[in-house]
mmCIF file of the N, C-alpha and C atoms, coordinates in Angstrom:
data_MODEL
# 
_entry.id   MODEL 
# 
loop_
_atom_site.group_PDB 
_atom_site.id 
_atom_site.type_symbol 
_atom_site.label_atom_id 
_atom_site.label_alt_id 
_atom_site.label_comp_id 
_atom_site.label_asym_id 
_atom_site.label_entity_id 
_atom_site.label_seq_id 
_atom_site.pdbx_PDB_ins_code 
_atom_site.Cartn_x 
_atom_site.Cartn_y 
_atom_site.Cartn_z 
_atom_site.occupancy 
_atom_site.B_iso_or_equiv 
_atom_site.pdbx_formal_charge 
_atom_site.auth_seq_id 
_atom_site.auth_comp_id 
_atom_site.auth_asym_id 
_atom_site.auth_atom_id 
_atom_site.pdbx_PDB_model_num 
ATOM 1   N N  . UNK A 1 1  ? 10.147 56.017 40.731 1.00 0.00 ? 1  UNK A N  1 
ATOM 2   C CA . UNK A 1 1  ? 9.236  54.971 40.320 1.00 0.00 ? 1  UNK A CA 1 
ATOM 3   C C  . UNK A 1 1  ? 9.871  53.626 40.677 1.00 0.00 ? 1  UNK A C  1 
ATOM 4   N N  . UNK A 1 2  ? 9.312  52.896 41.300 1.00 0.00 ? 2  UNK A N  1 
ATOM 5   C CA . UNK A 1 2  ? 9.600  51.541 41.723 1.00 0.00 ? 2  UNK A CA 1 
ATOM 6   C C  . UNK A 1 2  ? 9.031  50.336 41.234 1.00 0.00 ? 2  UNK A C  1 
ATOM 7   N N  . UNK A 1 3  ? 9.208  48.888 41.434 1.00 0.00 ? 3  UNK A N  1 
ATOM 8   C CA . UNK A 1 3  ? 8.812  48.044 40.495 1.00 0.00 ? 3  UNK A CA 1 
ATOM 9   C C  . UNK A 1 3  ? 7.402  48.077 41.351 1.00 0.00 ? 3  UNK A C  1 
ATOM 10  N N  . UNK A 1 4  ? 6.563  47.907 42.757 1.00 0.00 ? 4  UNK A N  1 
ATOM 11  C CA . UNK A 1 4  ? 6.204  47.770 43.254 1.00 0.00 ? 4  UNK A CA 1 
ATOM 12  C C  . UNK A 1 4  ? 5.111  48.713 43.042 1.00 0.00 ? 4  UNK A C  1 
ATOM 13  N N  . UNK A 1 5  ? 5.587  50.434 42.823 1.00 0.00 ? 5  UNK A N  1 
ATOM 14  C CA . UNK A 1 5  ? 3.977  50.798 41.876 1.00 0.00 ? 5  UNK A CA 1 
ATOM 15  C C  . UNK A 1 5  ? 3.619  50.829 40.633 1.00 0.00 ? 5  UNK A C  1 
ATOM 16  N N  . UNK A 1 6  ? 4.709  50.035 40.012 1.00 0.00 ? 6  UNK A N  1 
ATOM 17  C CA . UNK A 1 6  ? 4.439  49.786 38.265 1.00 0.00 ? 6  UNK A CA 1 
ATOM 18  C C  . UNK A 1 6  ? 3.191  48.463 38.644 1.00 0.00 ? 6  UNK A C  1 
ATOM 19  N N  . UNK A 1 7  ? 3.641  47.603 39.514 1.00 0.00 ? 7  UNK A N  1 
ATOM 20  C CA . UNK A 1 7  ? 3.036  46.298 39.344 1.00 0.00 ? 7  UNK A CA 1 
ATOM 21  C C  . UNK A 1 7  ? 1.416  46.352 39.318 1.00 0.00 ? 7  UNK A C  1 
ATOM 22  N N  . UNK A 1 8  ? 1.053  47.394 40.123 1.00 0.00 ? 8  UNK A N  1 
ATOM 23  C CA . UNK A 1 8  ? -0.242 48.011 40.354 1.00 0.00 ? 8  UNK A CA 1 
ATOM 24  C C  . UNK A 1 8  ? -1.135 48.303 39.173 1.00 0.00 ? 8  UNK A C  1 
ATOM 25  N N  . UNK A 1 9  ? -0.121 49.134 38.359 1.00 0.00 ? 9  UNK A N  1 
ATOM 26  C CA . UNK A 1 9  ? -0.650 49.486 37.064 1.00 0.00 ? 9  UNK A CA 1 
ATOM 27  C C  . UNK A 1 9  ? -1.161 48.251 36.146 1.00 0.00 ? 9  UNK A C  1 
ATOM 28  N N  . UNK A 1 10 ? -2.110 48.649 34.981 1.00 0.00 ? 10 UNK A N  1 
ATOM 29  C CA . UNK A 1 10 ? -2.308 48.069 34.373 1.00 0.00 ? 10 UNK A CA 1 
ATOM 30  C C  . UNK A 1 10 ? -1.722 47.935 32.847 1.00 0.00 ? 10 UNK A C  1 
ATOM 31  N N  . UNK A 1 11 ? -1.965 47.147 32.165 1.00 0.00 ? 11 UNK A N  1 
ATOM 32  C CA . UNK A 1 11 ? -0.712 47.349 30.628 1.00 0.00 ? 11 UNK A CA 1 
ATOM 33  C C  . UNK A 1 11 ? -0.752 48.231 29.956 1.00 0.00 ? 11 UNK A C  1 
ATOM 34  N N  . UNK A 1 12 ? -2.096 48.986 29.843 1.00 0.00 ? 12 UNK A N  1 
ATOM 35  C CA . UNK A 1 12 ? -2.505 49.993 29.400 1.00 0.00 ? 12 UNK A CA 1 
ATOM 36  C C  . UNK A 1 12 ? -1.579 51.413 29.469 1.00 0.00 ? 12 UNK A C  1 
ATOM 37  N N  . UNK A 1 13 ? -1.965 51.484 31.306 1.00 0.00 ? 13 UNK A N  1 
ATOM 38  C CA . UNK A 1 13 ? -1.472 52.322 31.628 1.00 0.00 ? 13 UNK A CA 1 
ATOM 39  C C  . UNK A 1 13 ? 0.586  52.021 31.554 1.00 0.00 ? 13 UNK A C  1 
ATOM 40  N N  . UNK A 1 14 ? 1.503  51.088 31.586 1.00 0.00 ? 14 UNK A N  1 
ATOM 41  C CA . UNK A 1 14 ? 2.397  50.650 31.393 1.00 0.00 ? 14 UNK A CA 1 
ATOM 42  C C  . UNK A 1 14 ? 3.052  51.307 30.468 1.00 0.00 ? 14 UNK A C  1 
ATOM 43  N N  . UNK A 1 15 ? 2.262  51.410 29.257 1.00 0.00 ? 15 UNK A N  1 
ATOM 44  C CA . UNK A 1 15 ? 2.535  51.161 28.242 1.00 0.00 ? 15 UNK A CA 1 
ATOM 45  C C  . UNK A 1 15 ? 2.745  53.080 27.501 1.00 0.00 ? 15 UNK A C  1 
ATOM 46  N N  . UNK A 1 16 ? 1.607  53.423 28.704 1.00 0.00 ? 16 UNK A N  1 
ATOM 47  C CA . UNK A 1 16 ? 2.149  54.933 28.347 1.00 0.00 ? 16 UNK A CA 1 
ATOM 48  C C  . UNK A 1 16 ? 2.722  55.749 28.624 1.00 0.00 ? 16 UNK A C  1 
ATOM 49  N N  . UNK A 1 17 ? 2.981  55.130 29.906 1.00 0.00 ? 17 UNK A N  1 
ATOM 50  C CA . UNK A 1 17 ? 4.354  55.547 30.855 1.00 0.00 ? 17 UNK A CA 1 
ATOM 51  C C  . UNK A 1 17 ? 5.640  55.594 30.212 1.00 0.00 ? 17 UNK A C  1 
ATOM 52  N N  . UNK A 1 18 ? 5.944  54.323 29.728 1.00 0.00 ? 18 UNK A N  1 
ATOM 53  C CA . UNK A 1 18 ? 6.914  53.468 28.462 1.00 0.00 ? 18 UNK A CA 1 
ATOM 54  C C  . UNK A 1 18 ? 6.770  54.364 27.248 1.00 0.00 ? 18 UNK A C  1 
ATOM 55  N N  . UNK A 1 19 ? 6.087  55.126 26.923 1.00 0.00 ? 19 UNK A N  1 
ATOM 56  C CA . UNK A 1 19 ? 5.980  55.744 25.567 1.00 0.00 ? 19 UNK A CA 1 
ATOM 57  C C  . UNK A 1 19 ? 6.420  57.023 26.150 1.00 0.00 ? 19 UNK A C  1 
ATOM 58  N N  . UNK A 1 20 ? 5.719  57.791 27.342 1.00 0.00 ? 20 UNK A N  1 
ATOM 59  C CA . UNK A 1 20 ? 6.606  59.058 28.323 1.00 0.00 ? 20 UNK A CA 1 
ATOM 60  C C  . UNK A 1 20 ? 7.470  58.908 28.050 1.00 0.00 ? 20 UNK A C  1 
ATOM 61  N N  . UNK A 1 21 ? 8.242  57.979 29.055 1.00 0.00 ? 21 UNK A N  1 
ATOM 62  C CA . UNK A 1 21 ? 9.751  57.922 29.362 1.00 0.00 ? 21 UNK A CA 1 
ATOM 63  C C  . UNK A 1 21 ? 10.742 57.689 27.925 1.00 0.00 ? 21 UNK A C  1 
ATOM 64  N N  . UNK A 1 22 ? 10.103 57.249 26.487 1.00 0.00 ? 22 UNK A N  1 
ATOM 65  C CA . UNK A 1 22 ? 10.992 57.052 25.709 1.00 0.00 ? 22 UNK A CA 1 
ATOM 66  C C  . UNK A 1 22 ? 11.431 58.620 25.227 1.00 0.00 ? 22 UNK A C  1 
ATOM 67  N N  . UNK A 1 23 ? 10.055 59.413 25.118 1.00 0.00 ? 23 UNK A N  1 
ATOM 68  C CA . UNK A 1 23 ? 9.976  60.939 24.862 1.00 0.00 ? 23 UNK A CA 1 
ATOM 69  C C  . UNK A 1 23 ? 10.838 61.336 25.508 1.00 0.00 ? 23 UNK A C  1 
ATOM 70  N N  . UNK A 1 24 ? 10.748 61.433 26.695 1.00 0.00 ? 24 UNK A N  1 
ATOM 71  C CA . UNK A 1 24 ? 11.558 62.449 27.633 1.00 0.00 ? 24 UNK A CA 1 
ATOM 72  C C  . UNK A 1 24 ? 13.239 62.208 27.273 1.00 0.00 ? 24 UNK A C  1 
ATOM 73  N N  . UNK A 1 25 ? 13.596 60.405 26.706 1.00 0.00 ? 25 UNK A N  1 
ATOM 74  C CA . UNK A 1 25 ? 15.100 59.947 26.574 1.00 0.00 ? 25 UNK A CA 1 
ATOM 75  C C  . UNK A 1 25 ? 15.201 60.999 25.521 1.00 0.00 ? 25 UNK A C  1 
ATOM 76  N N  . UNK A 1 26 ? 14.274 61.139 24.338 1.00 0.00 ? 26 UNK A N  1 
ATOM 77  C CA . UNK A 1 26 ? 14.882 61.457 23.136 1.00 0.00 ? 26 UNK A CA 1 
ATOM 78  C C  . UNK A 1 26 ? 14.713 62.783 23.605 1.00 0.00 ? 26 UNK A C  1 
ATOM 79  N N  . UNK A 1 27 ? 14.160 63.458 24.443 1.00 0.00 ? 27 UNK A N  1 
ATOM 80  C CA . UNK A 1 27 ? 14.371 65.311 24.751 1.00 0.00 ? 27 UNK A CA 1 
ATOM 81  C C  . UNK A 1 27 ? 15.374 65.665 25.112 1.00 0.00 ? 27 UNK A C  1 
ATOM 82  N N  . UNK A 1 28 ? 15.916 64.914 26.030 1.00 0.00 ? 28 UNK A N  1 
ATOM 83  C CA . UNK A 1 28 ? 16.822 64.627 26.586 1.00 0.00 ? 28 UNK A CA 1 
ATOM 84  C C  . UNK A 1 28 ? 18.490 64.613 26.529 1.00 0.00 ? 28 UNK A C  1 
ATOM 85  N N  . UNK A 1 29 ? 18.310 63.628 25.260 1.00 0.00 ? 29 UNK A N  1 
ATOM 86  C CA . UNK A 1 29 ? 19.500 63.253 24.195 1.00 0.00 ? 29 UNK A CA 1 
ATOM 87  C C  . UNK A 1 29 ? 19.570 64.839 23.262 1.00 0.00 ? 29 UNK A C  1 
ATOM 88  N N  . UNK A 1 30 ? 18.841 65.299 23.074 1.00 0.00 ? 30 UNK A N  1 
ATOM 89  C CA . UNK A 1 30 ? 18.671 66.934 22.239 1.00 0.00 ? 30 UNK A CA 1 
ATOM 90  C C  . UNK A 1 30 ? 19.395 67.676 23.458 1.00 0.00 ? 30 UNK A C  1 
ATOM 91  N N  . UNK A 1 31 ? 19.004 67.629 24.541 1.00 0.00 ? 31 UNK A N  1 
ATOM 92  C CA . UNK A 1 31 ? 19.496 68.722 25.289 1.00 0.00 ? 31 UNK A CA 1 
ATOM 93  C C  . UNK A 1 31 ? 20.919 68.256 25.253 1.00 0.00 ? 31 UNK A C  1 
ATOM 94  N N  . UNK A 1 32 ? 21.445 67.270 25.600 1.00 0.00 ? 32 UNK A N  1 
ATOM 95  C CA . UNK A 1 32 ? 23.109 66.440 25.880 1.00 0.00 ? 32 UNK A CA 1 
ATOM 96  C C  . UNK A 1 32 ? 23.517 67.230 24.353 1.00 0.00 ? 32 UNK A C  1 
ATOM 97  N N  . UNK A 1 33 ? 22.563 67.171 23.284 1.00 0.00 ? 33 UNK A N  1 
ATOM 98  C CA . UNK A 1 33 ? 23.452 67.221 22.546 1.00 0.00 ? 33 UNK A CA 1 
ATOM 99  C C  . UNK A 1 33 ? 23.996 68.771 21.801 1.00 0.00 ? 33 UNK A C  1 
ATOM 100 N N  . UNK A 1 34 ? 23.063 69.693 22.395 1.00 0.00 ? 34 UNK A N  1 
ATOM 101 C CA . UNK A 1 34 ? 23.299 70.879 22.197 1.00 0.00 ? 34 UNK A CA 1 
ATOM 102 C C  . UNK A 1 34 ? 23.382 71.671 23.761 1.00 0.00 ? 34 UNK A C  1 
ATOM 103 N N  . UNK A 1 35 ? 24.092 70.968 24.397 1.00 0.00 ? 35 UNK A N  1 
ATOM 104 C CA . UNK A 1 35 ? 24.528 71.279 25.974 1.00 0.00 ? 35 UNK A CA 1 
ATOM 105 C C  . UNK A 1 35 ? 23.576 71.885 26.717 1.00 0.00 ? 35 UNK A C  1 
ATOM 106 N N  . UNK A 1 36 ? 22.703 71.975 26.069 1.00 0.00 ? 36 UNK A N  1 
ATOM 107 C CA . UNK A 1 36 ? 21.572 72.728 27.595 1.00 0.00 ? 36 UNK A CA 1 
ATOM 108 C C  . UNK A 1 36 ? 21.066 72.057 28.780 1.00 0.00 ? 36 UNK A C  1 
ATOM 109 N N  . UNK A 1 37 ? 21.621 70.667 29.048 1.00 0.00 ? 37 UNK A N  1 
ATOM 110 C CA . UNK A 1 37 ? 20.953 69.967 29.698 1.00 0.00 ? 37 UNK A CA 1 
ATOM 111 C C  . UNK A 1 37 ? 21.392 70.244 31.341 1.00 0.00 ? 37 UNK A C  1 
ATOM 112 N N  . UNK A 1 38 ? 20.902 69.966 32.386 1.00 0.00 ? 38 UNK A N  1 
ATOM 113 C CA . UNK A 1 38 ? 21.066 70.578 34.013 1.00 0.00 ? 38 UNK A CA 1 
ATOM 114 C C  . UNK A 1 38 ? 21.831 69.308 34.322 1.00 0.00 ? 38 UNK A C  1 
ATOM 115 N N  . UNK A 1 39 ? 20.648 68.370 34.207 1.00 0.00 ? 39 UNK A N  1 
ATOM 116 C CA . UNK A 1 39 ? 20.751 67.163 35.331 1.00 0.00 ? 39 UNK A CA 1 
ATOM 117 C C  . UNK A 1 39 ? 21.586 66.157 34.350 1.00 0.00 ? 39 UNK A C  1 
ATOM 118 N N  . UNK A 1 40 ? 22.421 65.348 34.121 1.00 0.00 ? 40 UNK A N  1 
ATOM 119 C CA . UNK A 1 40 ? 22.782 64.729 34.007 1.00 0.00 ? 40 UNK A CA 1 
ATOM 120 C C  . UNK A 1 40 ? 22.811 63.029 33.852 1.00 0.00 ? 40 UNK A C  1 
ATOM 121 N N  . UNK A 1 41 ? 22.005 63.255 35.463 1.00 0.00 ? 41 UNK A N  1 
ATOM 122 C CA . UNK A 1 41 ? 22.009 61.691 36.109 1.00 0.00 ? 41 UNK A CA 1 
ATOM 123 C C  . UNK A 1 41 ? 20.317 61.538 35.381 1.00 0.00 ? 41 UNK A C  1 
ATOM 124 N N  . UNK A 1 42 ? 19.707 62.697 35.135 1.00 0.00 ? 42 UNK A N  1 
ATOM 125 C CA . UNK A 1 42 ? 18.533 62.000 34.807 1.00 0.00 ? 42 UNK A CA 1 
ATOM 126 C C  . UNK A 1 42 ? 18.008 61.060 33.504 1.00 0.00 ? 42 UNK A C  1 
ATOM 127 N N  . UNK A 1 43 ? 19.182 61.220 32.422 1.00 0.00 ? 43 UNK A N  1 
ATOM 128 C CA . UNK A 1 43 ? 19.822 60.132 31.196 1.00 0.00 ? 43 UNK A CA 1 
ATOM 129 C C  . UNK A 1 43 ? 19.496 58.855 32.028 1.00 0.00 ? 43 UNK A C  1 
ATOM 130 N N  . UNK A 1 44 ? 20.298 58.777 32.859 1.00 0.00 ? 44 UNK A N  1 
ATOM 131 C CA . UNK A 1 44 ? 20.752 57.299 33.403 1.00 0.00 ? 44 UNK A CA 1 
ATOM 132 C C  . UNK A 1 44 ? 18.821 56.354 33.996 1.00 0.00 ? 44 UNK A C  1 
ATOM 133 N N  . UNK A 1 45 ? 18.402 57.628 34.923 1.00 0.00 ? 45 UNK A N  1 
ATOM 134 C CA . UNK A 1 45 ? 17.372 57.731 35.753 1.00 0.00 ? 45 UNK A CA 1 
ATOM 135 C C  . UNK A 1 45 ? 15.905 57.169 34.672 1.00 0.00 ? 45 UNK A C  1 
ATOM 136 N N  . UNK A 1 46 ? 16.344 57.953 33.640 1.00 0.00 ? 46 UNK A N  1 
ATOM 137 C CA . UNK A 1 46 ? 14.432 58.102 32.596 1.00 0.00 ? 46 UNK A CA 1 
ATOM 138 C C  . UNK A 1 46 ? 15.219 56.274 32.012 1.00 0.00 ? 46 UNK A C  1 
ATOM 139 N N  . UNK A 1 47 ? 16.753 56.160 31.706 1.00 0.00 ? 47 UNK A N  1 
ATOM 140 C CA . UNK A 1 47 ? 16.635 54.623 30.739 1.00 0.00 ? 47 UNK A CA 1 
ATOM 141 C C  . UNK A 1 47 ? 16.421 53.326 31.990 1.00 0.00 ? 47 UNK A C  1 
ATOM 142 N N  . UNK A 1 48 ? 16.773 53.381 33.097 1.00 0.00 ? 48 UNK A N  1 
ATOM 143 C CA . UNK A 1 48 ? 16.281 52.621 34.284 1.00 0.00 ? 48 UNK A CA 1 
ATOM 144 C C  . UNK A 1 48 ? 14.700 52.461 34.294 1.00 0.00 ? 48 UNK A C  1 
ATOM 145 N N  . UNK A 1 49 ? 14.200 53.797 34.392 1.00 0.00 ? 49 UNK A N  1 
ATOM 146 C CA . UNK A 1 49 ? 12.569 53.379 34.582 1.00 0.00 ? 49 UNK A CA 1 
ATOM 147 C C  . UNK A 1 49 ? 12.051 52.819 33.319 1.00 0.00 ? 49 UNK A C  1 
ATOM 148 N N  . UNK A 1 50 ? 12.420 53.404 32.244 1.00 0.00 ? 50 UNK A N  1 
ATOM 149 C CA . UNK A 1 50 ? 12.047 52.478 30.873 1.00 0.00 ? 50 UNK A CA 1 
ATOM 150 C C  . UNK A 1 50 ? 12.257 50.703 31.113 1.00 0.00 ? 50 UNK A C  1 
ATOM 151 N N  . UNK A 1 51 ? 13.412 50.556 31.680 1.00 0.00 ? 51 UNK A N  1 
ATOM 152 C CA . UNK A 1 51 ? 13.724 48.996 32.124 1.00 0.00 ? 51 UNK A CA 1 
ATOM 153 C C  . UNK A 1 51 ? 12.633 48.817 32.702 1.00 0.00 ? 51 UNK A C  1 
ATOM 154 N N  . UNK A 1 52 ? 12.328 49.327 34.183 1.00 0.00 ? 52 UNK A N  1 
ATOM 155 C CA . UNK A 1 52 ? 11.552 48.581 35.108 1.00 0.00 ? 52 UNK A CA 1 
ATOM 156 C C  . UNK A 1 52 ? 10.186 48.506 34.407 1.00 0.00 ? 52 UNK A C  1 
ATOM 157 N N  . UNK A 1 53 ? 9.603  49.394 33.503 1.00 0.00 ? 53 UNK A N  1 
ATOM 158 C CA . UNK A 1 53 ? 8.481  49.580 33.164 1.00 0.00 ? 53 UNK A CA 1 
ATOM 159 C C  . UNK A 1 53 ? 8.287  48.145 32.256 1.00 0.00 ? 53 UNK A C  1 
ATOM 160 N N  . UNK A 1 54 ? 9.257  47.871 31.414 1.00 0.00 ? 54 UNK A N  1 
ATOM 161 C CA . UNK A 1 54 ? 9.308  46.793 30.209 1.00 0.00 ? 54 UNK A CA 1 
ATOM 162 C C  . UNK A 1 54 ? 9.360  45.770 31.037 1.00 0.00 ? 54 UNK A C  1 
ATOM 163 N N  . UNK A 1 55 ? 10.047 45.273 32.180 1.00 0.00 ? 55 UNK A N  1 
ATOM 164 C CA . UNK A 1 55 ? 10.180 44.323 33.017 1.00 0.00 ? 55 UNK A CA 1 
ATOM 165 C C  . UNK A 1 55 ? 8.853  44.189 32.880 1.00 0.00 ? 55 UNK A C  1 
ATOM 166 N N  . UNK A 1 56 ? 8.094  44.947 33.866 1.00 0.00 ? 56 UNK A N  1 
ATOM 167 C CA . UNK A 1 56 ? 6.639  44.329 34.670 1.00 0.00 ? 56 UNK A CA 1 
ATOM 168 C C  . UNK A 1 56 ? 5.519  44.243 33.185 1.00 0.00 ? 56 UNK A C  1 
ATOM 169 N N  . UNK A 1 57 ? 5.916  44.728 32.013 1.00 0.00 ? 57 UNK A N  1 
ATOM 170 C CA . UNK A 1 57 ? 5.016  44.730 31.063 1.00 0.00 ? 57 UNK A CA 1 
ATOM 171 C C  . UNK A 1 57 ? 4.916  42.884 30.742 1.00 0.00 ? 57 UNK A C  1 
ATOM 172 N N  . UNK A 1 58 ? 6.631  42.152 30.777 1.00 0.00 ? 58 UNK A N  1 
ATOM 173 C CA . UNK A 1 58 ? 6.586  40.978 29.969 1.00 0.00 ? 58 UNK A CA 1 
ATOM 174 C C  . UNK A 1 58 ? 6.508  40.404 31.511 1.00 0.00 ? 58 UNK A C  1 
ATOM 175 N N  . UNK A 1 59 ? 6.430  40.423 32.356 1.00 0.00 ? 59 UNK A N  1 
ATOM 176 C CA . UNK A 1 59 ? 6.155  39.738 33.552 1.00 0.00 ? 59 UNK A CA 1 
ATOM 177 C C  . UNK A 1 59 ? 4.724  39.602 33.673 1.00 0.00 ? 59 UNK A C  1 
ATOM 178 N N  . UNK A 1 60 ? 3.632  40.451 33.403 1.00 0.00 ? 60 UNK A N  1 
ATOM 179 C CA . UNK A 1 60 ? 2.098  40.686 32.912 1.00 0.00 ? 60 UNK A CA 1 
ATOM 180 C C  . UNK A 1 60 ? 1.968  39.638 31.971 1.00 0.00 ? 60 UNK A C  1 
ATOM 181 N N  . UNK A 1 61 ? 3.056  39.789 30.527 1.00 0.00 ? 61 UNK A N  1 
ATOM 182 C CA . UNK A 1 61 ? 2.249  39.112 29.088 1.00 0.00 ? 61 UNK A CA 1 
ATOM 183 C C  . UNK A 1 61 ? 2.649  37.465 30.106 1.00 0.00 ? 61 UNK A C  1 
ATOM 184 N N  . UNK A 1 62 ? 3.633  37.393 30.362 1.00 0.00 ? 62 UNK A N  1 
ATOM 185 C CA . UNK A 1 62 ? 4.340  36.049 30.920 1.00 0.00 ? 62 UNK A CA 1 
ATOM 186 C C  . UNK A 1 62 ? 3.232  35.356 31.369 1.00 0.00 ? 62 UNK A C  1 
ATOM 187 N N  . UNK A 1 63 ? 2.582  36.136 32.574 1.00 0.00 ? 63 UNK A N  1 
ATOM 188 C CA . UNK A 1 63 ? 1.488  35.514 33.579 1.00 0.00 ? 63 UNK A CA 1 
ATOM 189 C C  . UNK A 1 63 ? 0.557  34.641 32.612 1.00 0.00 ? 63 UNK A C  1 
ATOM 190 N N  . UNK A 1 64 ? -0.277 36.356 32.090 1.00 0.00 ? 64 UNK A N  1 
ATOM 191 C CA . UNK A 1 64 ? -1.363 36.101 30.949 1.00 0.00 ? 64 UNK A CA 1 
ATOM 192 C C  . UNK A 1 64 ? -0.952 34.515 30.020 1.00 0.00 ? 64 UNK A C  1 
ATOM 193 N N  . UNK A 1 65 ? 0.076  34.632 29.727 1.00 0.00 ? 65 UNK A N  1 
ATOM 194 C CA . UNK A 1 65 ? 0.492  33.656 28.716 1.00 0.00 ? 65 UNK A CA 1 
ATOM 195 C C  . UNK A 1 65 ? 0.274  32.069 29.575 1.00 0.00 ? 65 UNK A C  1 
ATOM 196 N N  . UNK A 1 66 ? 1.085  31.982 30.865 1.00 0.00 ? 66 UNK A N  1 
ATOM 197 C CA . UNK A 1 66 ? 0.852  30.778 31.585 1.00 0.00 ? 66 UNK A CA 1 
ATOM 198 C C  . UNK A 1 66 ? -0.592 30.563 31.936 1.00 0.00 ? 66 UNK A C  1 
ATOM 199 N N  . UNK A 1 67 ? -1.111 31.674 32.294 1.00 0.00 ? 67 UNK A N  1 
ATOM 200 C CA . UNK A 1 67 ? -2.545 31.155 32.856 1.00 0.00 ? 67 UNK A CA 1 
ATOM 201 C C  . UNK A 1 67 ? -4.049 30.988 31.645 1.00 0.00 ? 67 UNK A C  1 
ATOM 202 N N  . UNK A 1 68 ? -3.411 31.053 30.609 1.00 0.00 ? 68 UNK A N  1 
ATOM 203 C CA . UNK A 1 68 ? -4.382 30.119 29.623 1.00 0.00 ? 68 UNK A CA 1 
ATOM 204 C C  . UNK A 1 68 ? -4.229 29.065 29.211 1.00 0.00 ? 68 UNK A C  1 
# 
């Protein structure tokens, strides 16, 4: 996921992506924590896209906010 097809999206949709990706951290954190987990890097991977997702959310309210 890149910032470039978040920007596309709308807040709506942003926002549930952002609610996904928090799920998947906390599934995630269960697997780390009772060792079943494969991938590793994907910890690092799901809290990055949570960033980019929150980025383009307050870059949206930002706009909205200047252009009234």
């Amino acid at each position: 996921m890149n910032a470039h097809e978040l920007r596309d999206k709308t807040p709506d949709q942003l926002r549930e992506d952002l609610a996904n990706l928090k799920k998947e951290s906390f599934n995630l954190r269960f697997q780390q924590a009772t060792g079943q987990m494969e991938n590793t890097a994907r910890m690092r991977q799901v809290r990055r896209d949570a960033a980019r997702v929150m980025t383009v959310l307050n870059e949206k309210a930002a706009a909205a906010a200047s252009a009234e």
